[in-house]
C-alpha positions in Angstrom: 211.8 68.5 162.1 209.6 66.4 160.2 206.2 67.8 161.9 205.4 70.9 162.8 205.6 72.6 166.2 201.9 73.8 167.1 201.3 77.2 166.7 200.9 78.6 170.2 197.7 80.7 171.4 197.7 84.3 171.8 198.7 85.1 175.4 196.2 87.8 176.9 197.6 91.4 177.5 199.6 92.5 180.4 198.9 96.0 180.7 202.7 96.3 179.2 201.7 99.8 177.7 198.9 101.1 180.0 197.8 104.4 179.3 200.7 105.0 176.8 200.6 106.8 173.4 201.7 104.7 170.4 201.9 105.3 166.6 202.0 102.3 164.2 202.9 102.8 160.3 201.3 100.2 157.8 198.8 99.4 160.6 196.5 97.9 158.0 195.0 94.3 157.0 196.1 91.2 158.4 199.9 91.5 158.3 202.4 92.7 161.5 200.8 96.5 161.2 197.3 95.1 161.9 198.5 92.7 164.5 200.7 95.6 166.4 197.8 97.9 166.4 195.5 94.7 168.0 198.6 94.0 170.1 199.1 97.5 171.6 195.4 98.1 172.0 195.3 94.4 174.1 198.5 95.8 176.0 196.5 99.1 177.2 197.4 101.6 175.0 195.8 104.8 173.4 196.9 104.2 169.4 197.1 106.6 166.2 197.2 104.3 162.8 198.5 105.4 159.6 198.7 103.7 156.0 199.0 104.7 152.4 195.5 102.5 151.9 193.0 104.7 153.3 190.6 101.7 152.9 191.7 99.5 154.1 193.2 101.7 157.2 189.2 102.1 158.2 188.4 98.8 158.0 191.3 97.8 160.6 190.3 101.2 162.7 186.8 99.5 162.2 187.4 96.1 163.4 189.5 97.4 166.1 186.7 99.7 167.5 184.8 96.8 167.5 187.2 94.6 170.0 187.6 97.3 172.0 185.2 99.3 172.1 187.6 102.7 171.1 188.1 103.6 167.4 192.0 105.0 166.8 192.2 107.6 165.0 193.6 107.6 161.6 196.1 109.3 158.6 196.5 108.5 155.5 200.1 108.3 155.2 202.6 107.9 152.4 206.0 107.3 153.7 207.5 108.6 150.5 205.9 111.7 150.6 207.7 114.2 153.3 203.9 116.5 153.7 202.1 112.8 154.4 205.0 111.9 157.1 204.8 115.5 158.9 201.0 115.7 158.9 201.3 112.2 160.6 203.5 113.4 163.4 201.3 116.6 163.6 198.2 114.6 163.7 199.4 112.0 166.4 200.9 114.7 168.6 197.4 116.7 168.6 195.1 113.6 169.2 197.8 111.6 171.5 199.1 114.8 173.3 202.1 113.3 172.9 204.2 109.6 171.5 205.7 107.4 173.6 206.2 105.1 171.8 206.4 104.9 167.3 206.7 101.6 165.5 208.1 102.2 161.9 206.1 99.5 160.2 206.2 100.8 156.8 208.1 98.4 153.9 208.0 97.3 150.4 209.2 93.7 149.0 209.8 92.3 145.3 211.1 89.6 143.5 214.3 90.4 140.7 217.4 89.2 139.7 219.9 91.8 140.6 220.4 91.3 136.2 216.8 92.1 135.9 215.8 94.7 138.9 215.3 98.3 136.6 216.1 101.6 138.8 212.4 102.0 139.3 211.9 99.0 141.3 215.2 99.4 143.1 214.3 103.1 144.1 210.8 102.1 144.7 211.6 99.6 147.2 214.8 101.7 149.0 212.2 104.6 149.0 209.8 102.9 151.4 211.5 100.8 153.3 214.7 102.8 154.1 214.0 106.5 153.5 210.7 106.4 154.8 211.7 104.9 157.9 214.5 107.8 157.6 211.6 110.5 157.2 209.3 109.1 159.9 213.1 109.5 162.5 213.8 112.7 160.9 210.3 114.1 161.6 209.7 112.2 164.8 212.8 112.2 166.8 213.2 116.6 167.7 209.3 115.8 169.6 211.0 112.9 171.5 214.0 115.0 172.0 212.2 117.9 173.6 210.3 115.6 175.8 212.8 113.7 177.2 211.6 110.2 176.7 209.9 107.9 174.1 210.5 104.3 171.9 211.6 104.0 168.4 210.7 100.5 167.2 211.8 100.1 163.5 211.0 96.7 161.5 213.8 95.2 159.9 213.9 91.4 158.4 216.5 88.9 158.6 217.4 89.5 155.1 219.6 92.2 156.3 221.8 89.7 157.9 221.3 86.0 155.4 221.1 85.8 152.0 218.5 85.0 149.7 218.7 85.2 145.6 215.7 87.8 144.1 216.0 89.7 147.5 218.4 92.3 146.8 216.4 95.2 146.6 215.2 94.4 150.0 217.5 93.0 151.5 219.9 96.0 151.1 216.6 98.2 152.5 216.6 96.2 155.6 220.0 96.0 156.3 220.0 99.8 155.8 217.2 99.9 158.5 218.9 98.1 160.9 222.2 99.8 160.4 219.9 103.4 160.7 218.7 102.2 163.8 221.9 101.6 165.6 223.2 105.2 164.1 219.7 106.8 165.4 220.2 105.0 169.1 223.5 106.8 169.3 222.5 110.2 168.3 218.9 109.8 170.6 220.2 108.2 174.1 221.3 111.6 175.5 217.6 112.4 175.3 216.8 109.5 177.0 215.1 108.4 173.5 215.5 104.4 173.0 215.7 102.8 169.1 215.7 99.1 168.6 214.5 96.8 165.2 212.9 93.6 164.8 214.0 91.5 162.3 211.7 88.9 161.2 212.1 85.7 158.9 208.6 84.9 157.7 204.9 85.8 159.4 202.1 84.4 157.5 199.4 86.5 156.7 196.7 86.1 154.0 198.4 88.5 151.4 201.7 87.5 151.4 200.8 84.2 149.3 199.4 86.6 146.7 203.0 88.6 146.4 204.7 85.4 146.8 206.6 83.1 143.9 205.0 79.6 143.6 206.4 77.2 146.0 208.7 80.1 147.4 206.6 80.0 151.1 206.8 76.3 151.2 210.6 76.8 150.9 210.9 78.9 153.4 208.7 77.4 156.3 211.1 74.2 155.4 214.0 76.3 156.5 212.4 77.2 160.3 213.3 75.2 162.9 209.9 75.1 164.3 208.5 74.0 160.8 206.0 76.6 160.9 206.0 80.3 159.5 205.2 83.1 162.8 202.0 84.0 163.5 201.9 88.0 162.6 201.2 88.7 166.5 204.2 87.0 167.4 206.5 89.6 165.8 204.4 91.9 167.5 204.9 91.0 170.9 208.8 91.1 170.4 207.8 95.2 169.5 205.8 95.8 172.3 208.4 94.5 174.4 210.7 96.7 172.9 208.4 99.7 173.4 207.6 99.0 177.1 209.8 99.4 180.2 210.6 95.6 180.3 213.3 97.1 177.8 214.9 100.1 179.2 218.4 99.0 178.9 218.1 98.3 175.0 219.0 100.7 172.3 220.5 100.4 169.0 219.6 96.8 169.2 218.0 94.6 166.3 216.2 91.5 167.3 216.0 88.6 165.3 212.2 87.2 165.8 212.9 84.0 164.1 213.6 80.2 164.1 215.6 79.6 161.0 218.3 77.1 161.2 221.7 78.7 161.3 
């Protein structure tokens, strides 16, 4: 494709989640957190947000309570710390009531030659993108258990599935997530407790140039059939459909929201 496809325009909300209870890790700025939060708001739904920047958590609260009129509550929450994860699922449970739905949004990315990535950087990234995921089931999963219902929606990426040189840090995180997730939808479906993953190629958002190698982004829109990276609320939509009752058949499944040639 030598020109590319127009982005599309937000579609309005569909009342997909009406009066359901949602929590959203890494909700903050301008990335698929902040987007899901907007999106699940648009899509009628009563929202706790968490992230490890409290900052930058209230400003997207902020904002947010602006649009809509409603400020979500929020935690500051570390998804490497175990007391940060259960005061989340404490929190959300006594402002919500209860969680129907919990989008593990929570990951860490880098750049490293498998010759060059040092044990810190490979634990780091492992830390939060798997085994907080990990916590935030662990901590999460005996509430949905005991009520009898609810929606796991990890994020993934499709660096779990292709390869891509520097990546291998994250790339083994995310293929750990997704491989977690079908394990989790086994052990949850006799509690009628549904867990499915996104895996995205490449949303654009305004921090992602400044974590980004030069020229790496223009390399990578080049690779998407549509010639453009997603918008961050298009990942999101793919979520909420996975949270909402237009997906009640699908567990252990892992989406790929992307347009990369094959």
């Amino acid at each position: 494709m030598t020109k590319p496809a127009p982005t599309p325009a937000e579609p309005a909300g569909h009342a997909l989640l009406h009066n359901r209870t949602v929590v959203i890790t890494a909700a903050a700025g301008s990335g698929i957190g902040g987007s899901l939060a907007r999106r699940c708001m648009l899509e009628g739904a009563k929202i706790v947000i968490s992230d490890a920047h409290e900052r930058r958590l209230n400003e997207t609260a902020d904002a947010l309570a602006e649009e809509f009129g409603t400020r979500p509550a929020t935690f500051r929450c570390d998804v490497t710390n175990e007391d940060d994860v259960q005061a989340l699922v404490a929190g959300a449970l006594a402002d919500l009531g209860h969680i129907d739905a919990w989008m593990n949004n929570a990951g860490l990315g880098g750049n490293g030659l498998i010759t060059e990535i040092t044990d810190e950087q490979w634990s780091k990234v492992i830390d939060v993108t798997l085994t907080g995921t990990f916590r935030c089931l662990r901590a999460l999963l005996p509430h949905l258990y005991e009520q009898g219902h609810g929606a796991i929606v990890n994020n993934a990426s499709v660096l779990g599935w292709r390869a891509q040189e520097k990546q291998a840090h994250y790339a083994a995180a995310k293929a750990g997530v997704m491989a977690l997730t079908r394990s989790a939808a086994i052990e949850a479906a006799e509690f009628n407790v549904r867990v499915n993953a996104v895996a995205p190629s490449l949303a654009m958002h305004a921090n992602l140039a400044k974590v980004t190698p030069p020229g790496l982004l223009e390399e990578l829109v080049a690779k998407e059939a549509f010639g453009r990276a997603a918008e961050p609320w298009e990942i999101a939509n793919v979520m909420v459909f996975l949270a909402s009752d237009l997906s009640t058949y699908l567990t252990g499944e892992v989406i790929s929201v992307s347009s990369q040639h094959a």
